[in-house]
Residue frames as qw, qx, qy, qz and C-alpha x, y, z in Angstrom:
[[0.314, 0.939, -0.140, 0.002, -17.47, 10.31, -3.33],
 [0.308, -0.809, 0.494, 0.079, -14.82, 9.13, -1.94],
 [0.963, 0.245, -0.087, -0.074, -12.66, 6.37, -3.89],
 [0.393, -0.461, 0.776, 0.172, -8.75, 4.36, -3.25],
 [0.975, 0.223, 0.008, 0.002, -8.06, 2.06, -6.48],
 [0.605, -0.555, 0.514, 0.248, -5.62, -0.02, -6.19],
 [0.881, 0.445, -0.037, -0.156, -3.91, -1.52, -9.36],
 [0.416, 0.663, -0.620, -0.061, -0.57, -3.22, -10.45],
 [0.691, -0.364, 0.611, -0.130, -0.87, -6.56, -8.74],
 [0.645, 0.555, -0.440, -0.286, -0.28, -9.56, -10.13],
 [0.917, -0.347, 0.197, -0.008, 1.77, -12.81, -10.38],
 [0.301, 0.711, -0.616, 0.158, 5.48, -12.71, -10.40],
 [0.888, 0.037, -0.401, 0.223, 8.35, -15.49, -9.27],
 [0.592, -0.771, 0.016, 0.233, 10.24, -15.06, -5.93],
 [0.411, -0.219, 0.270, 0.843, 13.03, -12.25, -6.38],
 [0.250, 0.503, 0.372, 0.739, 10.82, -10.17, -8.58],
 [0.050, 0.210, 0.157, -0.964, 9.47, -6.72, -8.44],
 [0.012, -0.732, -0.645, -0.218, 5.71, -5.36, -8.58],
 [0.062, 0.012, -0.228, 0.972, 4.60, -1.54, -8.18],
 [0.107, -0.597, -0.711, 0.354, 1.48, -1.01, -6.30],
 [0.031, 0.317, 0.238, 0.918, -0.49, 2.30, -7.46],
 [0.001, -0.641, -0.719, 0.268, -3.34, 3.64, -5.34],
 [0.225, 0.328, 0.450, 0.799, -5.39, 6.46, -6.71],
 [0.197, -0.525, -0.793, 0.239, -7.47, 8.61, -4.86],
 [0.013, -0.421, -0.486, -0.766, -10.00, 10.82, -5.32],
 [0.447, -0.598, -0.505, -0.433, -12.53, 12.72, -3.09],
 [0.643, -0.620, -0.142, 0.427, -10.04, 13.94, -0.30],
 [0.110, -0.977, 0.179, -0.043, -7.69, 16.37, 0.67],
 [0.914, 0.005, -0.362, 0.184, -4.82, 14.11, -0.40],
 [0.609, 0.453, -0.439, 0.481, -2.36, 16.27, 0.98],
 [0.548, -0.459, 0.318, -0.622, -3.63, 16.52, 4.34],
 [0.916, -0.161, -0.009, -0.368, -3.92, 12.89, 4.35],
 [0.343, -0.486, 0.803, -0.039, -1.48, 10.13, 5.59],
 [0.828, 0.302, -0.393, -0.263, -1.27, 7.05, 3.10],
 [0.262, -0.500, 0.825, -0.022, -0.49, 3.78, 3.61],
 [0.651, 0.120, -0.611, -0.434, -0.44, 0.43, 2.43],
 [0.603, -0.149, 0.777, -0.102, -1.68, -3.48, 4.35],
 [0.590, 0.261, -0.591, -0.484, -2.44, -6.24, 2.86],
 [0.702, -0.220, 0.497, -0.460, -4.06, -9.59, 4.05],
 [0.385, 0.206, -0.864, -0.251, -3.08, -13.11, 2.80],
 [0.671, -0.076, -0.695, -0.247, -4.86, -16.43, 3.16],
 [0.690, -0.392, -0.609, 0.004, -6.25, -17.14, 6.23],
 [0.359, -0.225, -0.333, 0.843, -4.67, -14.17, 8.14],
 [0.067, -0.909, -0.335, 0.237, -6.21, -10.84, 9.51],
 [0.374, 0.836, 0.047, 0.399, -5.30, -7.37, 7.49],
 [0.614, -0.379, -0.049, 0.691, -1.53, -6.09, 8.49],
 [0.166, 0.925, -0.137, -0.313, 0.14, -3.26, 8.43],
 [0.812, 0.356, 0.186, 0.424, 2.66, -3.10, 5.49],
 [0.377, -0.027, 0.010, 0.926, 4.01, 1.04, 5.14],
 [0.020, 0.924, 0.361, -0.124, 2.89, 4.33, 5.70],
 [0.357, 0.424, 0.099, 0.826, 3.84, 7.62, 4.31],
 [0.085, -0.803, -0.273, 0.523, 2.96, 11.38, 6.03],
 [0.346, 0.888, 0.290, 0.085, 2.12, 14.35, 4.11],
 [0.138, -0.829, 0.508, 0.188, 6.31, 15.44, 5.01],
 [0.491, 0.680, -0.544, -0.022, 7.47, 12.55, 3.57],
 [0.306, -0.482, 0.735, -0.365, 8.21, 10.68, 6.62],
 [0.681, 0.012, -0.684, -0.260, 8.07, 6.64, 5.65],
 [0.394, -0.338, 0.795, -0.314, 7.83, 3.92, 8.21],
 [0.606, 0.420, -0.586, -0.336, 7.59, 0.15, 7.65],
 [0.843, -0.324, 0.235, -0.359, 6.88, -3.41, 8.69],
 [0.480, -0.645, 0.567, 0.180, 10.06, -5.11, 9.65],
 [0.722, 0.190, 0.617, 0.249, 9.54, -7.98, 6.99],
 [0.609, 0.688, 0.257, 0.299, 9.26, -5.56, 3.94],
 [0.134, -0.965, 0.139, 0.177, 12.16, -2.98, 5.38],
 [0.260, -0.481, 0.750, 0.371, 14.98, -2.80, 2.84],
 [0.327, 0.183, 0.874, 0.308, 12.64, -4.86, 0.39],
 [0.092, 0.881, 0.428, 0.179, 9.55, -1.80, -0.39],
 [0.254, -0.004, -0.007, 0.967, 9.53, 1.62, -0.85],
 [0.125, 0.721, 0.680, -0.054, 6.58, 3.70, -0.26],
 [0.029, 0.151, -0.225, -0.962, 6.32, 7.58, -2.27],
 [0.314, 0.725, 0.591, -0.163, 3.54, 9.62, -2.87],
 [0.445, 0.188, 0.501, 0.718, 2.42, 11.60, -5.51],
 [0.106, 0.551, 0.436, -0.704, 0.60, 14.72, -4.60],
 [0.173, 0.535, -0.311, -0.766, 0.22, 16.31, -7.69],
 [0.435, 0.098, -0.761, -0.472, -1.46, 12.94, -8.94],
 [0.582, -0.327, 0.183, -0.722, -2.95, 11.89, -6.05],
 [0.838, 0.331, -0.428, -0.068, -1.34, 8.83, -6.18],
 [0.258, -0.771, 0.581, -0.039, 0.97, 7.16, -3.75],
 [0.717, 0.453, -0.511, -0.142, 2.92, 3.72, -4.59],
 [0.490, -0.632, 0.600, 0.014, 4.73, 0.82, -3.38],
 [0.471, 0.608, -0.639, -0.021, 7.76, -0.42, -5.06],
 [0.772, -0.300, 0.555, -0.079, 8.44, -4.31, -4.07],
 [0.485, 0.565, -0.665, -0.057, 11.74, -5.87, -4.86],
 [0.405, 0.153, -0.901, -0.022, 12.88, -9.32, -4.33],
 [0.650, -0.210, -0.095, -0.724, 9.44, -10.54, -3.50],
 [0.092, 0.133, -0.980, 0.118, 9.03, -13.83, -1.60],
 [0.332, -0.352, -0.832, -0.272, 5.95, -16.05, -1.39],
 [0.215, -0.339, -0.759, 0.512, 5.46, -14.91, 2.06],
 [0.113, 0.165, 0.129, -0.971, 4.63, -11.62, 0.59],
 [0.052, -0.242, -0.765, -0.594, 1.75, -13.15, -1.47],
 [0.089, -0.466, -0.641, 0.603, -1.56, -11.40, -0.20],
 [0.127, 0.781, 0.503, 0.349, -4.34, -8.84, -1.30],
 [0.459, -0.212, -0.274, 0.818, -3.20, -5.59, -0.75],
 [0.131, -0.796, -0.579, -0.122, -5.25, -2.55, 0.33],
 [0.265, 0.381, 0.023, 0.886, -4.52, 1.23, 0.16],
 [0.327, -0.693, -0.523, 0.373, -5.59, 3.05, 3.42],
 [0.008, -0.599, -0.022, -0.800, -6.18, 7.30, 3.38],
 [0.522, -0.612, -0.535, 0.261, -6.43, 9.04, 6.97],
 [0.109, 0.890, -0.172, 0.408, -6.16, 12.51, 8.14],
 [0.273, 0.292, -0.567, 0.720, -3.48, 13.68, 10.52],
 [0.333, -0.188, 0.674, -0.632, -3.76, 12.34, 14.07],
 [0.800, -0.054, 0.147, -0.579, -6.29, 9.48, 12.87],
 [0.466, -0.405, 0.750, 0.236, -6.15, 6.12, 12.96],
 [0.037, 0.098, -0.773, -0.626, -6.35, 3.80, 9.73],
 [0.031, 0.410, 0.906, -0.102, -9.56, 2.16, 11.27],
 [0.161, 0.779, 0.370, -0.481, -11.43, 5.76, 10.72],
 [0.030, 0.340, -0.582, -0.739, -9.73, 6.20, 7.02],
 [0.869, 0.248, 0.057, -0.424, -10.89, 4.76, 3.90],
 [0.605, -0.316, 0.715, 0.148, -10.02, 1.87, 2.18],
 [0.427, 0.319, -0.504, -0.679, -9.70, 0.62, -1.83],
 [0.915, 0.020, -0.036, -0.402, -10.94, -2.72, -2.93],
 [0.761, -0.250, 0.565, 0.198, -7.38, -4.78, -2.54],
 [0.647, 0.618, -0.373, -0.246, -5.26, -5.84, -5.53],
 [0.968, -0.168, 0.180, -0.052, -4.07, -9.41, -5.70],
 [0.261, 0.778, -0.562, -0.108, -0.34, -10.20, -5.38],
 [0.977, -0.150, 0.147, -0.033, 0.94, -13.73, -5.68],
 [0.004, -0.705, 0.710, -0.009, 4.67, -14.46, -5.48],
 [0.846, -0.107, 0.520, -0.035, 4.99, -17.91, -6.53],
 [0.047, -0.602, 0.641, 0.474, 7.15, -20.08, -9.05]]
């Protein structure tokens, strides 16, 4: 029942912008902490940003000052905005749902959307 899709990847040139959309369905979104990782080539799934159900953001050092994570309660929806994008960011990225006080590894997960940052 439960479901995370992810959608607005893609392939853009270093310095551009993508918005990330995750949808989700079959929870209590607002009870639920959101966040985004994302895993590239040959690496193990990172964290990337996380929202709370106040609003409260927090963020992995590389993308701080370069994303924005916001949710959308009323659409069940939260986002991330990514501006001047660099190759490094290139990587499948995966929308994570968890209640308060759990960790990500006991959430769910969507299916990834592919972002490639190359020229």
């Amino acid at each position: 029942q439960v479901q995370l899709v992810e959608s607005g990847g893609g392939l853009v040139q270093p310095g551009g912008s993508l918005r990330l959309s995750c949808a989700a369905s079959g929870i209590i979104f607002s009870i639920y902490v959101m966040g985004w990782y994302r895993q590239a080539p040959g690496k193990q799934r990172e964290y990337v940003a996380t929202i709370t159900n106040s609003g409260t953001t927090n963020y992995e050092s590389s993308v701080s000052g370069r994303f924005t994570i916001s949710r959308d309660n009323a659409k069940n929806t939260i986002y991330l905005q990514m501006n001047s994008l660099k190759p490094e960011d290139t990587a499948v990225y995966y929308c994570n749902a968890r209640p308060i006080m759990a960790m990500e590894e006991d959430g769910y997960w969507g299916q990834g959307t592919q972002v490639t940052v190359s020229s």
